[in-house]
TORNU-250660 format. One line per field, with one value per residue (C-alpha): z, x, y; residue number from 1; chain; residue in one letter. Coordinates in steps of 0.1 Angstrom, whole numbers, plus 5000, padded with zeros to 4 digits. Example, Ala and Ser with C-alpha at 12.3 -4.5 7.8 and 13.67 -1.06 7.14 Angstrom:
TORNU-250660
pz [5078; 5071]
px [5123; 5137]
py [4955; 4989]
pos [1; 2]
unit [A; A]
code [a; s]
***
This chain:
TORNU-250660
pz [8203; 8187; 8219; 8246; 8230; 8227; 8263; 8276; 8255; 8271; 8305; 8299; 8288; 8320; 8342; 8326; 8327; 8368; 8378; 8361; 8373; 8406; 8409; 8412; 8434; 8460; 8460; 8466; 8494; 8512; 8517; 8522; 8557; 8568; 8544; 8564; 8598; 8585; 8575; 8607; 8631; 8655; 8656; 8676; 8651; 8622; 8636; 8631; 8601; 8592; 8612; 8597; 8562; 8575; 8585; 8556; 8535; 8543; 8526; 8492; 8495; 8501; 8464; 8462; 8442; 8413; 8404; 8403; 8389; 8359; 8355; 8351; 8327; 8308; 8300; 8278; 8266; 8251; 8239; 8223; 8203; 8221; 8224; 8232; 8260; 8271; 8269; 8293; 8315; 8316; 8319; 8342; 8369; 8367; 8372; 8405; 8417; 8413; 8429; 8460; 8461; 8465; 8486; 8511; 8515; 8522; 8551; 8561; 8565; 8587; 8607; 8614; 8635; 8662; 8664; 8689; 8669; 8696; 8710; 8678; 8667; 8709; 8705; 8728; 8726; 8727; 8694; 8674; 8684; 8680; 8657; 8634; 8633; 8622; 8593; 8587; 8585; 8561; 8540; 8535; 8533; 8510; 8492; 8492; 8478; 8445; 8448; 8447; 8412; 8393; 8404; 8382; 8348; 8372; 8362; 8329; 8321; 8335; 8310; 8282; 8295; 8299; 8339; 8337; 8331; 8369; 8377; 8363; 8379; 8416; 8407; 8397; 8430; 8449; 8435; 8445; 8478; 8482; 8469; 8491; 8526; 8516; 8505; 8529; 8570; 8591; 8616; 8644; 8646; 8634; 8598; 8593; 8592; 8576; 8545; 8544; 8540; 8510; 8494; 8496; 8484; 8452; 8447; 8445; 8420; 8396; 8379; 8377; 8361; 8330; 8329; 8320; 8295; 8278; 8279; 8266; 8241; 8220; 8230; 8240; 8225; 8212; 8249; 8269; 8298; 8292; 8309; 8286; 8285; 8320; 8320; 8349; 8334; 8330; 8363; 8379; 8361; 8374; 8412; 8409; 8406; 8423; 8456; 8467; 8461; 8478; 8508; 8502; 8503; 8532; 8549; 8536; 8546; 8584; 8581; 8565; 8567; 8607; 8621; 8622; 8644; 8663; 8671; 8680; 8700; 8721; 8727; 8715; 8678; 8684; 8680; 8645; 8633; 8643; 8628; 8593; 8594; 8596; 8570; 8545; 8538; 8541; 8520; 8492; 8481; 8487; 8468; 8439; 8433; 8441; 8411; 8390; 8391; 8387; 8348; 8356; 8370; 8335; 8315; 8330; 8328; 8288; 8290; 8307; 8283; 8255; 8272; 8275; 8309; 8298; 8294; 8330; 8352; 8331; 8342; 8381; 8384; 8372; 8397; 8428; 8419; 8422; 8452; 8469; 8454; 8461; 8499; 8503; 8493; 8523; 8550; 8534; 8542; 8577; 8577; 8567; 8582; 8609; 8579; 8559; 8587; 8595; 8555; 8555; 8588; 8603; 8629; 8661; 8646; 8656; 8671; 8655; 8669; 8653; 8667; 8653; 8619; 8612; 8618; 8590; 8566; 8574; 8569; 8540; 8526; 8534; 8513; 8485; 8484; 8484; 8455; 8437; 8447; 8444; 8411; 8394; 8412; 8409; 8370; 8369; 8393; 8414; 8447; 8475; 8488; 8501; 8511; 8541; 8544; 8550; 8567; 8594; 8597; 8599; 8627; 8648; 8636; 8665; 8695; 8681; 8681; 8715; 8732; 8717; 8727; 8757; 8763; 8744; 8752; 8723; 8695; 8674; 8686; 8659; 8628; 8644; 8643; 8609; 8598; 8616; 8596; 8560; 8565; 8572; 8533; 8519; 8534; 8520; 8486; 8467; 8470; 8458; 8429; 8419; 8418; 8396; 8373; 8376; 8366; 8338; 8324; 8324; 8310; 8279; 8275; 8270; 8249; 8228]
px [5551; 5516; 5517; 5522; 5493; 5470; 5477; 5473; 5437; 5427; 5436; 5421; 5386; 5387; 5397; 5369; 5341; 5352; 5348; 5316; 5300; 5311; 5317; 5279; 5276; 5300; 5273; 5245; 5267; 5259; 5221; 5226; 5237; 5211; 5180; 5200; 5190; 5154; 5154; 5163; 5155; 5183; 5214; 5230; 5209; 5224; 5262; 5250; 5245; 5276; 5296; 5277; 5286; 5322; 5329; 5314; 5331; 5363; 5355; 5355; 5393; 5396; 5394; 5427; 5436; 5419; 5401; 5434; 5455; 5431; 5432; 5469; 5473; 5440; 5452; 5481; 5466; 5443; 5468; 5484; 5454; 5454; 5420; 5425; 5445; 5421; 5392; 5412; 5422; 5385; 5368; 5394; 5386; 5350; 5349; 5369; 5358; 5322; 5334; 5345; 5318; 5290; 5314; 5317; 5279; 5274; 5299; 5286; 5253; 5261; 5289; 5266; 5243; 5272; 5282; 5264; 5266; 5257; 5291; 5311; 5290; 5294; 5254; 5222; 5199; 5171; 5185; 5190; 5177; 5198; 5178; 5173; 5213; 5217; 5192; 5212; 5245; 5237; 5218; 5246; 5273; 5256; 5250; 5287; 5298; 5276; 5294; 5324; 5315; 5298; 5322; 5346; 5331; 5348; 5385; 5378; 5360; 5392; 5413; 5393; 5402; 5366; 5372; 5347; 5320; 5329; 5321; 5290; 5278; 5284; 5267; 5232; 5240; 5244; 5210; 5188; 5200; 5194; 5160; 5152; 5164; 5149; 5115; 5108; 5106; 5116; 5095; 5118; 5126; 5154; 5133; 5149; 5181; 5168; 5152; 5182; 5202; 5186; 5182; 5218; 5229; 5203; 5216; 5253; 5247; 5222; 5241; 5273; 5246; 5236; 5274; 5284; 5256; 5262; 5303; 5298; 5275; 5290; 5326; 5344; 5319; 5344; 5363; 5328; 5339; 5328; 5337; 5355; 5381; 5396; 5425; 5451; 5482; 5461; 5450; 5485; 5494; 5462; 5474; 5510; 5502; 5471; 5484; 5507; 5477; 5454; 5478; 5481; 5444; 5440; 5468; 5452; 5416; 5429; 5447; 5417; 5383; 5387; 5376; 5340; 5342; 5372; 5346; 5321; 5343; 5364; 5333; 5302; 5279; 5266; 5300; 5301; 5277; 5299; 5328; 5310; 5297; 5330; 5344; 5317; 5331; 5368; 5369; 5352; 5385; 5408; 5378; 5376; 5414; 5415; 5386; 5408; 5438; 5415; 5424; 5459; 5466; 5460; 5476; 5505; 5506; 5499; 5527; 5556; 5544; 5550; 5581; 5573; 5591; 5592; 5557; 5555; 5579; 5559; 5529; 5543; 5556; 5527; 5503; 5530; 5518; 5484; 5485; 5501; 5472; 5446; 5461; 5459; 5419; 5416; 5427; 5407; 5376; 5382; 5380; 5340; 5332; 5309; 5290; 5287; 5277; 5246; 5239; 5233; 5223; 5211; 5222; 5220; 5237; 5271; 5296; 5326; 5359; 5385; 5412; 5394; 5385; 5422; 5428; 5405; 5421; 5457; 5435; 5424; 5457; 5476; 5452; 5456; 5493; 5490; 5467; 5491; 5520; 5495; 5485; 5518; 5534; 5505; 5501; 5538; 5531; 5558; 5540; 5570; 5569; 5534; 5532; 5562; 5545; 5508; 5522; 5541; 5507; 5482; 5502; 5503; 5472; 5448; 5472; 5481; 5443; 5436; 5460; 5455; 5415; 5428; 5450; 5426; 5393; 5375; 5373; 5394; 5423; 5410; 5416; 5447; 5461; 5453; 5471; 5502; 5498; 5497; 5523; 5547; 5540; 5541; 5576; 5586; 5570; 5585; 5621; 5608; 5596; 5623; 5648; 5624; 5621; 5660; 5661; 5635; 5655; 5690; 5674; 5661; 5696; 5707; 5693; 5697]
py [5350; 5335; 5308; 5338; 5358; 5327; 5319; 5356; 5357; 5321; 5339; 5372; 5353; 5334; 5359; 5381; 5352; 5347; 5381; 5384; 5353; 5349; 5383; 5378; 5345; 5366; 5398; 5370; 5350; 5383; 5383; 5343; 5348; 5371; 5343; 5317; 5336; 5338; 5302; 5286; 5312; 5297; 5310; 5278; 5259; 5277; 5278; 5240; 5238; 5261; 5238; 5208; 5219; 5228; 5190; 5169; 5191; 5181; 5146; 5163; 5165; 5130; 5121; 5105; 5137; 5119; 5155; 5177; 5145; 5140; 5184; 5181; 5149; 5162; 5195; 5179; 5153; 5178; 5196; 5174; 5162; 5127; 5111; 5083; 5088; 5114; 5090; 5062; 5093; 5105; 5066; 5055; 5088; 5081; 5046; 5050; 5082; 5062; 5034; 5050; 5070; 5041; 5023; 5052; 5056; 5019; 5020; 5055; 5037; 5018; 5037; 5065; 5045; 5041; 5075; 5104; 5133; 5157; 5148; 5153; 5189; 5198; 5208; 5201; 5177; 5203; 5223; 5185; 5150; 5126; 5108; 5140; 5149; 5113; 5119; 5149; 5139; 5110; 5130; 5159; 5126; 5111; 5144; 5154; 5111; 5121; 5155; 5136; 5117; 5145; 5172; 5151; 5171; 5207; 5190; 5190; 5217; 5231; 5211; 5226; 5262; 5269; 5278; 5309; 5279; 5260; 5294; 5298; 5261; 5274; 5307; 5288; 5267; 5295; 5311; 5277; 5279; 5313; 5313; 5281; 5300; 5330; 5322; 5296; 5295; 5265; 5250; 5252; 5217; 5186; 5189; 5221; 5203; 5174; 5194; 5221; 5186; 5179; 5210; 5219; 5183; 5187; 5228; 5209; 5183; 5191; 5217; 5197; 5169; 5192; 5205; 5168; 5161; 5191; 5184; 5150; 5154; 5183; 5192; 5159; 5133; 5111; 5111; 5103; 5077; 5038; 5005; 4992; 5021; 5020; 5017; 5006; 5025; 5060; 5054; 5048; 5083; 5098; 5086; 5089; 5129; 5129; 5112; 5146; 5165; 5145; 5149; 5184; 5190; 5170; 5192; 5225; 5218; 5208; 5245; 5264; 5243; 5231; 5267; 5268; 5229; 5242; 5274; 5250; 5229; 5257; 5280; 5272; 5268; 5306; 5320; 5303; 5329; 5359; 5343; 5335; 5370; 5388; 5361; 5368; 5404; 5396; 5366; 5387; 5400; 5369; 5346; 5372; 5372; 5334; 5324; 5352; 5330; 5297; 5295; 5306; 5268; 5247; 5273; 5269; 5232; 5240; 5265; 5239; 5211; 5237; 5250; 5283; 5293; 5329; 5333; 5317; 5334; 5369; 5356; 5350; 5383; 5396; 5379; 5391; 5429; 5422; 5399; 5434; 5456; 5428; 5425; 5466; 5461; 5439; 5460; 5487; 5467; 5472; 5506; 5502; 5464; 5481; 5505; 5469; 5449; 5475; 5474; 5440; 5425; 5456; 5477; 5452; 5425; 5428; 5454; 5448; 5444; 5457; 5430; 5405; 5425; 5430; 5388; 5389; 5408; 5391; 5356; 5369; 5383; 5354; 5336; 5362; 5353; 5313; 5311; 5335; 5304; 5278; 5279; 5284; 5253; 5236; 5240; 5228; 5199; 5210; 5201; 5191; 5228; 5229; 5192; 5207; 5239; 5228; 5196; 5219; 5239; 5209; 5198; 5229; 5243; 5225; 5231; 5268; 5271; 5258; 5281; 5311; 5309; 5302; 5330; 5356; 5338; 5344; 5323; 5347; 5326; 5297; 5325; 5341; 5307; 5298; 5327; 5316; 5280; 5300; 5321; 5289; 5288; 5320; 5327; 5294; 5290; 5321; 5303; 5274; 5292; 5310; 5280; 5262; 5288; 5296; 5256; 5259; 5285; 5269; 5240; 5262; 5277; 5245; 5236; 5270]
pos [1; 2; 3; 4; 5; 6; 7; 8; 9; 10; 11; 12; 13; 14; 15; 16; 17; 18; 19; 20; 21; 22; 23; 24; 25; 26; 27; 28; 29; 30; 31; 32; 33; 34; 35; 36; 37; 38; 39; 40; 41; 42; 43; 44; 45; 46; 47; 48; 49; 50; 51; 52; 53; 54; 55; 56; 57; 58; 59; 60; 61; 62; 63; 64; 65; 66; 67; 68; 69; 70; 71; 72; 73; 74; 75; 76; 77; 78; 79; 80; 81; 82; 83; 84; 85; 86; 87; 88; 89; 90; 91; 92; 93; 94; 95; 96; 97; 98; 99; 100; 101; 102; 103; 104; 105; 106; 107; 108; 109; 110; 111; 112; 113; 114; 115; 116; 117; 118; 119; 120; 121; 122; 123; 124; 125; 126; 127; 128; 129; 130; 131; 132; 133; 134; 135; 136; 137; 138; 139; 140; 141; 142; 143; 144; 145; 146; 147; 148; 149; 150; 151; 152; 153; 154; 155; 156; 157; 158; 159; 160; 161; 162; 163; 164; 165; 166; 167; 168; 169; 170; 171; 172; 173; 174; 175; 176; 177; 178; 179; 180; 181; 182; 183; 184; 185; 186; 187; 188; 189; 190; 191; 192; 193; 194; 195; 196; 197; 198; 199; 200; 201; 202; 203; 204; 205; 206; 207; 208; 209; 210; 211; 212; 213; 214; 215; 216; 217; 218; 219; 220; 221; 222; 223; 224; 225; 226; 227; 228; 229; 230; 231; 232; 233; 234; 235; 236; 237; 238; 239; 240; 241; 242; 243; 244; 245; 246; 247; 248; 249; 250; 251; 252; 253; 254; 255; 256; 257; 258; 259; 260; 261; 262; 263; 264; 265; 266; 267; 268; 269; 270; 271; 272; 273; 274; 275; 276; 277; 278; 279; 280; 281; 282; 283; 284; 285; 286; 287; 288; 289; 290; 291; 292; 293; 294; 295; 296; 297; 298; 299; 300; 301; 302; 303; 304; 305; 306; 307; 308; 309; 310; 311; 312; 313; 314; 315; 316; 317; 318; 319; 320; 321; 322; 323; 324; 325; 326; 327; 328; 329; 330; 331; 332; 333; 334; 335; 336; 337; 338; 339; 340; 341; 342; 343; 344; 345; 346; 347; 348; 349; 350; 351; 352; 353; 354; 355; 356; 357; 358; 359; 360; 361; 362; 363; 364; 365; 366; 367; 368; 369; 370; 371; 372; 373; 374; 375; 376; 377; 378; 379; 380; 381; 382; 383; 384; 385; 386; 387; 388; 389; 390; 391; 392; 393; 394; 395; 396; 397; 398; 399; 400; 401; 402; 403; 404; 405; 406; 407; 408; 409; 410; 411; 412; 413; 414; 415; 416; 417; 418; 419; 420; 421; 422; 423; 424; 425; 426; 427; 428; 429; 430; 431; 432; 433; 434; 435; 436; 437; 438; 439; 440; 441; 442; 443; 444; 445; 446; 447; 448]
unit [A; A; A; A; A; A; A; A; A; A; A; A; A; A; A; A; A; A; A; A; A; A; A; A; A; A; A; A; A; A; A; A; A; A; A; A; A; A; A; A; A; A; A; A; A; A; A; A; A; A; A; A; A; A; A; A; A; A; A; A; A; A; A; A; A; A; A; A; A; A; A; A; A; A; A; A; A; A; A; A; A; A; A; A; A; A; A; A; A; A; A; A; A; A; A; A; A; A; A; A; A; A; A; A; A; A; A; A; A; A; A; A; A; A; A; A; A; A; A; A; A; A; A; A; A; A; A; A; A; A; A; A; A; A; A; A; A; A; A; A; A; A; A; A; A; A; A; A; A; A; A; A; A; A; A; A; A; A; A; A; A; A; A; A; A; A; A; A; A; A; A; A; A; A; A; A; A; A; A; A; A; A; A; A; A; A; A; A; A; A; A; A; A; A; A; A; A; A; A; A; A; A; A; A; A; A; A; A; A; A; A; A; A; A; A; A; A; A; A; A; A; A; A; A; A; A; A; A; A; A; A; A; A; A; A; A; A; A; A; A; A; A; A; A; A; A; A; A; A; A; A; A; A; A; A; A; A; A; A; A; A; A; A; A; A; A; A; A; A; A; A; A; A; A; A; A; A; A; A; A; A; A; A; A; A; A; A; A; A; A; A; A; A; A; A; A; A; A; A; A; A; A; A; A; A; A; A; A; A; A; A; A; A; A; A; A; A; A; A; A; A; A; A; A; A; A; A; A; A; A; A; A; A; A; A; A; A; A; A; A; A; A; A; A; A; A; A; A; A; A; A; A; A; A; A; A; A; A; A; A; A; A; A; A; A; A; A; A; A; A; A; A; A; A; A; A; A; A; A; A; A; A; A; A; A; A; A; A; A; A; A; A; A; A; A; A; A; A; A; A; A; A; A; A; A; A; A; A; A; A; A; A; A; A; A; A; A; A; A; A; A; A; A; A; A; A; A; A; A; A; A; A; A; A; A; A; A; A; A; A; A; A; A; A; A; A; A; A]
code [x; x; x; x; x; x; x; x; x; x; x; x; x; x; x; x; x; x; x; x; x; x; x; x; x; x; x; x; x; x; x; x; x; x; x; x; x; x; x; x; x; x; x; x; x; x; x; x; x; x; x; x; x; x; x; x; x; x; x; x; x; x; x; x; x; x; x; x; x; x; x; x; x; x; x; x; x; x; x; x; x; x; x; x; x; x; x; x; x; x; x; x; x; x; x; x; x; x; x; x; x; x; x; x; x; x; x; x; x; x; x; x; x; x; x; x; x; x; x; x; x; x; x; x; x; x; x; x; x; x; x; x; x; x; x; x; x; x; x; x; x; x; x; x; x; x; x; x; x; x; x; x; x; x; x; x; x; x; x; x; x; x; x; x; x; x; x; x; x; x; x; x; x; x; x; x; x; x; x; x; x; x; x; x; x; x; x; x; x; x; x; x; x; x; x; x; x; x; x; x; x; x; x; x; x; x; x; x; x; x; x; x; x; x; x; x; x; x; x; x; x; x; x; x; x; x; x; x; x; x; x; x; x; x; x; x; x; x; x; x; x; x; x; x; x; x; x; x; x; x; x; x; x; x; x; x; x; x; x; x; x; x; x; x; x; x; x; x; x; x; x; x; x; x; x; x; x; x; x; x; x; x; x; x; x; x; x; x; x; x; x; x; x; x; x; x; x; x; x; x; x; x; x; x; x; x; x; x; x; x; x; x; x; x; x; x; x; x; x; x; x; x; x; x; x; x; x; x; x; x; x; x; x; x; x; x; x; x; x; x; x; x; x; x; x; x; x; x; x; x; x; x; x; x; x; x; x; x; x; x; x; x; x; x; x; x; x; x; x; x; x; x; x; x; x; x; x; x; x; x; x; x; x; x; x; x; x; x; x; x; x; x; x; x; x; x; x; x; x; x; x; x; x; x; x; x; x; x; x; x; x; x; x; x; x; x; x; x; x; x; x; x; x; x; x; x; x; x; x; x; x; x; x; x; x; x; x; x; x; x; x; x; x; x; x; x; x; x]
***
């Protein structure tokens, strides 16, 4: 009983810390649109930059799953007390995480030179030189490689069960940004890019900088990453894990992170701003209850190692009601999308269509659901489910896409289809589930 009340308090802190926090950074993502506007002026240019930002982030799933690997391994390694182990767990990351990272930029360096980036972002000459994009591109690349190292200290902050902290770093991000774009104008050329480049790279990294000074120096000073403590057998442990999730992100983030490019590609960079407009308000809900759940995911790898399956399958049942409750909030935001939308871009910005507003809330339902799935089978390492699920989806998703802005020409089409991809995985996942936890509990019977 002492371990199910410690874990509930741990998950209760969290949960508490996330809403707070970024309960916060979601109210601010709302005026960023509209300082965003105001920054560039442009709305092609800004569908751009949205897009711009859409694409290079993709990279930061190409970690090897090194990040969600270490999370895993860390958290019971921790618990069990284990530093050494931690600290060849924690050196070993770093050291090839950093790398990859300098490695990457080098080739980028040179790669980008060959490339016409006008032709991969579908945008005019007039709205970006050539030149300028190029500048761009490497700038946010680069920006996102460092990302890459220093967003290493997020995996174990959420190994020390101090999620509501993660949360707290993309809330100050979120705040630089904002204040940049808002109290600043651009000049209405390829430096607007350029400096927005290295503002948001800066914003990013920073934070995460002070997060792992302050992490090494106090809480895990005797586990601080050094040379001399990599280790090639952590590592392998690190990858072994890390390579399903790696191809699991990279599977997810073709389902979910493609549909600002495949906006730009089937119709055009100025549609890009409608759609991040109407998925500002819808993914509130789906990104509250997601960073809700962000602490659930390491507590239930500390609840398997400790074998307690009944404080898990609680926990899962638990999460279902709310994904239902959370889901009936998100529909409910369609009923006042137009009264939002003249709140906080004023009254000409957009009419709203109400096809397209309801997409949204199944989009962002469907997402409710997965990270309800996600994180328990995650935290268990149980990953074979959504590697089939999000595989199925990555594959259909740009064909699905195509067609359907075909057939409906509009650019809906993109988020229709995504939602098609997810639900492949939320019909799926919850019979997965259940014959784990059926297993899990045959196994403690057993031993009983």
């Amino acid at each position: 009983m002492n371990k199910i009340t410690k874990n509930e308090k741990i998950v209760v802190k969290n949960i508490a810390g996330a809403f707070i926090v970024k309960g916060l950074a979601l109210v601010l993502s709302l005026f960023t649109t509209p300082a965003y506007i105001h920054y560039f002026n442009n709305n092609v240019r800004l569908g751009l930059w949205f897009t711009l930002l859409s694409i290079l982030s993709w990279i930061l799933s190409f970690d090897l799953g090194i990040g969600n690997g270490l999370r895993n391994k860390l958290t019971i390694v921790l618990s069990n007390q284990d530093d050494l182990k931690a600290k060849k767990l924690i050196s070993s990351a770093y050291i090839s995480i950093g790398v990859i990272s300098i490695a990457a930029i080098v080739i980028f360096g040179v790669v980008v030179n060959f490339v016409n980036w006008n032709i991969v972002f579908n945008v005019d000459y007039g709205i970006a030189t050539s030149e300028g994009l190029k500048i761009t591109v490497f700038i946010v690349f680069s920006g996102i490689m460092l990302q890459f190292f220093f967003k290493l200290i997020n995996s174990i902050i959420y190994s020390l069960q101090k999620s509501s902290i993660n949360n707290f770093l993309s809330l100050i991000t979120s705040v630089l940004i904002f204040v940049f774009v808002r109290f600043t104008h651009g000049g209405g050329s390829d430096d607007d890019l350029i400096v927005m480049g290295i503002v948001h790279s800066l914003a990013v990294i920073i934070p995460l900088i002070v997060a792992s000074m302050f992490v090494f120096i106090k809480p895990l000073k005797k586990v601080r990453p050094s040379f001399s403590f990599f280790d090639k057998v952590s590592m392998k442990e690190i990858l072994t894990l890390g390579g399903t999730f790696f191809i699991i992100q990279g599977l997810y983030m073709v389902i979910i992170s493609t549909n600002d490019y495949l906006i730009t590609l089937f119709v055009g960079s100025e549609s890009v701003v409608d759609y991040q407009i109407y998925y500002r308000f819808f993914s509130l809900g789906s990104t509250a209850f997601m960073l809700a759940l962000t602490p659930i995911w390491s507590i239930v790898t500390k609840a398997i190692n400790e074998k307690d399956y009944d404080w898990t399958k609680k926990m899962y049942k638990r999460m279902l009601w709310l994904s239902v409750i959370a889901t009936f909030c998100e529909f409910c935001i369609v009923f006042i999308i137009q009264w939002l939308i003249n709140l906080f871009y004023g009254q000409d910005a957009i009419q709203v269509d109400y096809i397209i507003a309801i997409s949204f809330a199944l989009f962002g339902s469907l997402m409710i659901f997965n990270s309800s799935f996600s994180c328990i089978t995650n935290g268990m390492g149980k990953l074979k489910c959504q590697a089939i699920s999000f595989g199925i989806g990555a594959a259909i998703k740009i064909p699905i896409s195509f067609l359907l802005v075909s057939i409906l020409s509009s650019w809906v089409g993109v988020v229709i289809a995504t939602c098609i991809c997810l639900l492949i995985y939320c019909l799926l996942e919850p019979f997965y589930i259940r014959k784990i936890l059926l297993k899990y509990s045959n196994e403690k019977n057993e031993q009983v």
